[in-house]
C-alpha positions as CSV (number, residue, x, y, z in Angstrom):
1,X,66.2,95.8,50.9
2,X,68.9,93.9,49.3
3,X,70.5,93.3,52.7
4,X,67.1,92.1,54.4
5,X,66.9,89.7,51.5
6,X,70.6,88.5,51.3
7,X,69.2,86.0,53.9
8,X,66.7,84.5,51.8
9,X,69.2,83.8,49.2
10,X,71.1,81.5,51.5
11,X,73.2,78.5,49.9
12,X,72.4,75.9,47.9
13,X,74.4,72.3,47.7
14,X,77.8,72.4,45.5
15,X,76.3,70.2,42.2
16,X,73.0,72.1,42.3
17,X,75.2,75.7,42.4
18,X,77.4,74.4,39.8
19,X,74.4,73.8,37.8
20,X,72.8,77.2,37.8
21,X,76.4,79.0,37.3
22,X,76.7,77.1,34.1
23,X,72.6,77.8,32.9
24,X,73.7,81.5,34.0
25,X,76.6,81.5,31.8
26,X,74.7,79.8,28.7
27,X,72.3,82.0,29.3
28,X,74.7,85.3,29.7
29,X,76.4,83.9,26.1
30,X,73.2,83.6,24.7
31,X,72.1,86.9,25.3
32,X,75.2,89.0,24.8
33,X,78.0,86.8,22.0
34,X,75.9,88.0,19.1
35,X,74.9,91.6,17.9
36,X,71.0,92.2,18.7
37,X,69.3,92.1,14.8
38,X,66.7,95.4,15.2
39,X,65.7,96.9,11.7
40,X,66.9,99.8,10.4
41,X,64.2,102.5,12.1
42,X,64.0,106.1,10.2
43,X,62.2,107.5,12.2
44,X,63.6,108.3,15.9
45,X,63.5,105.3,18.3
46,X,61.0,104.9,20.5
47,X,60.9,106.5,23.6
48,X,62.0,104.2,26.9
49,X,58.8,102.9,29.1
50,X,60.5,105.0,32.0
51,X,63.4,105.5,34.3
52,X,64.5,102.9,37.0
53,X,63.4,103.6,40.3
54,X,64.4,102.7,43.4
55,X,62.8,101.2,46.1
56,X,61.4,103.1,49.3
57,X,62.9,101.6,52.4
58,X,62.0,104.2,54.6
59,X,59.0,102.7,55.8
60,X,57.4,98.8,55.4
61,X,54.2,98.2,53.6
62,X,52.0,95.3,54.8
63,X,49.3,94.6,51.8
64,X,47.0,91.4,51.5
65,X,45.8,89.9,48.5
66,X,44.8,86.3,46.8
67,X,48.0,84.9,44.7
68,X,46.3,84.9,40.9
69,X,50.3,83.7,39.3
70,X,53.5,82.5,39.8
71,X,55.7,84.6,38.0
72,X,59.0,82.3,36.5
73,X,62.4,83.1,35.3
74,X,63.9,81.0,32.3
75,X,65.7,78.6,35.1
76,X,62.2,77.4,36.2
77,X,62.6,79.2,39.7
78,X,59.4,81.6,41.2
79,X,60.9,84.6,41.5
80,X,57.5,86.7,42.0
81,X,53.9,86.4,43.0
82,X,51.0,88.6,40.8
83,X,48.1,89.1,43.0
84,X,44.7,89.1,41.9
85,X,44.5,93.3,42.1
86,X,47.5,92.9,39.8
87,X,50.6,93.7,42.4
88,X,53.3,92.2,42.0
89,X,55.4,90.5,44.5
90,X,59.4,90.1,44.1
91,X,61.1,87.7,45.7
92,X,64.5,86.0,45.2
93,X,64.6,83.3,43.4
94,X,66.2,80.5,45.6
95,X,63.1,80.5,47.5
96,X,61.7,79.1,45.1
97,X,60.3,76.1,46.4
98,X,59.8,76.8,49.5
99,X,57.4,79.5,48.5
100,X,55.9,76.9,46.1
101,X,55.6,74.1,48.9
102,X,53.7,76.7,51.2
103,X,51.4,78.5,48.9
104,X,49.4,78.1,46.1
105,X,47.3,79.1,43.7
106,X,44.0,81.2,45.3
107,X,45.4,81.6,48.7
108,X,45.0,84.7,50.3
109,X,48.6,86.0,51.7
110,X,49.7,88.5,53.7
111,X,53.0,91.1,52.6
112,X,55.4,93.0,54.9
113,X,57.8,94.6,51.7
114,X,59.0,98.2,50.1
115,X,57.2,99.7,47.5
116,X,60.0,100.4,44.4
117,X,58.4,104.8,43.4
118,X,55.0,104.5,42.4
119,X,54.5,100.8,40.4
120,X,52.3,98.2,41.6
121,X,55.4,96.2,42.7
122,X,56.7,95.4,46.3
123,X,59.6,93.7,47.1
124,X,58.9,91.2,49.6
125,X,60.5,91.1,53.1
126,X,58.2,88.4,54.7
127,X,55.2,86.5,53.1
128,X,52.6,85.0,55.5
129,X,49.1,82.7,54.8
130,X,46.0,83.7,56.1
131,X,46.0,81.9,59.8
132,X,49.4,83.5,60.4
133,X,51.0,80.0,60.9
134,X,53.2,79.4,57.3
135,X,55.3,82.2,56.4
136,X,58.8,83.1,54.3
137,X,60.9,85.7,55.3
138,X,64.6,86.4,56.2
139,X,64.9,83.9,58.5
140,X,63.5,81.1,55.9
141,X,66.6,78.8,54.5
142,X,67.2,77.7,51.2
143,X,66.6,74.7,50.2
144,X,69.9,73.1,50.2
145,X,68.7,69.7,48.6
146,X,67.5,71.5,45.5
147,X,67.4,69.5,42.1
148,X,69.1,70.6,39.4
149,X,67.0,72.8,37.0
150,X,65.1,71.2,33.6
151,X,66.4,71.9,30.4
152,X,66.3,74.8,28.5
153,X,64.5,73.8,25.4
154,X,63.2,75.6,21.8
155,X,59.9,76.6,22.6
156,X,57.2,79.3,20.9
157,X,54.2,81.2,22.6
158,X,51.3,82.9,21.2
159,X,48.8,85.5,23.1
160,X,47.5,88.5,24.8
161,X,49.7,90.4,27.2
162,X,48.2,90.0,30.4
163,X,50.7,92.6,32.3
164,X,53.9,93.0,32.3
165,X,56.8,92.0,34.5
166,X,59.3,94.0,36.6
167,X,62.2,93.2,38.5
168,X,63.2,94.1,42.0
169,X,63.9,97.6,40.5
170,X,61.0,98.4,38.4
171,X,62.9,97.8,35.3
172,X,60.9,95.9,32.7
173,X,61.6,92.1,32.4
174,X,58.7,90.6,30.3
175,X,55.6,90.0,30.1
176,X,52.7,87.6,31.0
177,X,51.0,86.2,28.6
178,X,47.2,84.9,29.3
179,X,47.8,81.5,29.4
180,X,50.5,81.9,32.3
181,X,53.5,81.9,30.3
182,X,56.3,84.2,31.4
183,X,57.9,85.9,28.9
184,X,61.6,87.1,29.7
185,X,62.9,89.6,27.7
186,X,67.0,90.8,27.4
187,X,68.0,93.8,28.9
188,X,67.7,96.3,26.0
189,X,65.0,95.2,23.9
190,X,62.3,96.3,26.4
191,X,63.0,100.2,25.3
192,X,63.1,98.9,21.7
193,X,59.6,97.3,22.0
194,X,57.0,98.9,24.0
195,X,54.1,99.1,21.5
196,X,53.9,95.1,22.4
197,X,54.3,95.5,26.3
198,X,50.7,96.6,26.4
199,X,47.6,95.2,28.1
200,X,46.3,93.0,25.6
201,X,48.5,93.7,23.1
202,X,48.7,90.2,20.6
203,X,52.1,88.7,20.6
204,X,54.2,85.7,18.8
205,X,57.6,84.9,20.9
206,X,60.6,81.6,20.7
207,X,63.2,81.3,22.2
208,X,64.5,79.0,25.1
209,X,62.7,78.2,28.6
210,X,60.8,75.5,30.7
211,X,57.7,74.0,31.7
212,X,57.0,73.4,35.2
213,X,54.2,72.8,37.1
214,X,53.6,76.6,38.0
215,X,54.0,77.3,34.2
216,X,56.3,78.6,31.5
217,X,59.2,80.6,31.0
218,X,60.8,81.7,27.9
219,X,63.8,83.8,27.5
220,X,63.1,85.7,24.0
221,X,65.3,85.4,20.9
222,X,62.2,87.3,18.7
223,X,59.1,88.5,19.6
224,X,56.4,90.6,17.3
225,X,52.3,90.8,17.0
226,X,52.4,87.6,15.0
227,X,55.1,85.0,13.9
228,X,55.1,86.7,9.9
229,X,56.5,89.8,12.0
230,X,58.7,88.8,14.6
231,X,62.1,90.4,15.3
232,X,65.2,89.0,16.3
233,X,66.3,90.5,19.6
234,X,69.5,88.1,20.1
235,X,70.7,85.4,17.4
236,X,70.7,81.4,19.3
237,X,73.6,80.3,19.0
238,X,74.7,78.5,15.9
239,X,75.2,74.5,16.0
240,X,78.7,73.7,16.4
241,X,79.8,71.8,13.3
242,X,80.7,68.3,13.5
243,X,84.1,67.2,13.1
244,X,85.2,65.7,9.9
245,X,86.2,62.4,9.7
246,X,89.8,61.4,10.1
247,X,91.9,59.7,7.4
248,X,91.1,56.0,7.1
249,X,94.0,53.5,8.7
């Protein structure tokens, strides 16, 4: 799958992929430079939501359905599709716009894609409207004009899980939230946390992300069932101190 995919993932221009390296990289620091802040637990930990699983490739799956969300990383880029009967719908990420300029919101889409074991998640090979006429696939290019990304700014969310999020190999991401937002999670607080990544389940979340027109994304820093309770998954970085002042002439 990766190699029918590589395709979609074509190049970008130079300023816009110096751009995302250097988001990636805050990003990367953000998540890893500082010791995750979990209470002590005496009891044993809980157990993980499951083991990866890999995707099927031995045969394609065509599936239709009505796009209910677009499903954002912390960059701002659509990196998935959640259909109304709840699959969800992985693609990569620098297709972003082009999947946002040819579908919206309601429309009824047709998938060609591998099912990852038994999940509700396919990973897209080629995404077609309704009269056959617009479609993504391998053969789609990236948009090499891209804008640079917005921001990352302090932001907080409050709601009910809506479902949660997987990436292209069924591992657990984050969660939707019922007012769109995306909730990204870092790699190992998902087994740390599943009593909130349930259907429903009230949550409080900060931490960095964007608003776009599709919605918002937020990389976690803490997360509980209300703000009083949140934990801290990573520590933000600490403001750099500002220089002191040099001797007088």
């Amino acid at each position: 799958m990766a190699r029918r995919l590589r395709c979609l993932c074509g190049g970008t221009s130079t300023a816009h992929g110096r751009s995302r390296m250097i988001r990636r990289t805050l990003l990367t620091l953000l998540l890893t430079v500082t010791a995750p802040a979990f209470p002590q637990a005496t009891d044993a930990p809980p157990a993980p939501l499951g083991p990866v699983v890999m995707a099927d490739q031995t045969d394609a799956t065509q599936i239709s359905g009505v796009i209910a969300h677009f499903l954002l990383n912390p960059n701002g880029d659509v990196d998935g599709l959640l259909l109304a009967d709840r699959t969800q719908v992985n693609v990569p990420p620098r297709v972003s716009r082009a999947l946002t300029a040819s579908f919206h919101i309601g429309d009824v889409i047709h998938v060609t894609g591998y099912r990852v074991g038994a999940t509700e998640l396919l990973n897209a090979q080629r995404i077609t409207d309704a009269s056959g006429r617009t479609s993504i696939s391998e053969d789609t290019p990236a948009n090499r004009f891209a804008t640079a990304p917005p921001a990352l700014q302090p932001m907080q969310a409050i709601g009910q899980v809506s479902c949660v999020i997987f990436g292209p190999r069924a591992d657990v991401v984050g969660v939707l939230l019922d007012d769109g937002t995306s909730l990204r999670l870092p790699p190992p607080a998902a087994g740390r946390i599943p009593h909130l990544l349930v259907d429903g389940q009230r949550v409080s979340a900060q931490g960095f992300g964007v608003v776009t027109p599709w919605g918002r994304a937020i990389q976690v820093t803490a997360i509980g069932p209300d703000r009083a309770s949140e934990q801290t998954l990573v520590s933000p970085p600490e403001p750099r101190a500002s220089s002191p002042a040099g001797p007088p002439d």
